[in-house]
N, C-alpha and C positions, 0 to 999 in steps of 0.2 A: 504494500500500500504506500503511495506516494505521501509526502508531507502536507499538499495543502487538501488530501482528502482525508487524512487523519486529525489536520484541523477545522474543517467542517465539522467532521463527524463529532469532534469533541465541543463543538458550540453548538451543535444540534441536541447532544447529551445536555447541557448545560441552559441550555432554553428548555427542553421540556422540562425538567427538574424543578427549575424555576417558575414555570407556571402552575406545574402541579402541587409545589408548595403554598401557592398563592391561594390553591382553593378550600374551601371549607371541609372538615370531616365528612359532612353530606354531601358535596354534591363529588367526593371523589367513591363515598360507598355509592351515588346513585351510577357511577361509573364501570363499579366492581371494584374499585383499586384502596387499597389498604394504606396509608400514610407510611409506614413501614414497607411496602413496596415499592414504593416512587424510583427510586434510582433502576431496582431490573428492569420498572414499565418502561424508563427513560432510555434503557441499553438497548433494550428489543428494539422500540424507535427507531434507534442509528441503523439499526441491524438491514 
């Protein structure tokens, strides 16, 4: 993997992260996602 697509991918990680912190305990269970998952939700994303 080249450099400026390991740097995307890592501010891509780093923006969902960030938004999904940003939401409420509700509306992340209305999503299925557990506040203690955020970071693997965020890895899949890049994925």
């Amino acid at each position: 993997m080249n450099i400026s697509r390991s740097y995307n991918n890592w501010r891509k990680y780093r923006q969902t992260v960030y938004e999904l912190n940003l939401m409420s305990n509700r509306e992340l269970a209305d999503l299925g996602i557990a506040r203690s998952d955020i970071r693997s939700v965020a890895r899949q994303a890049v994925r």
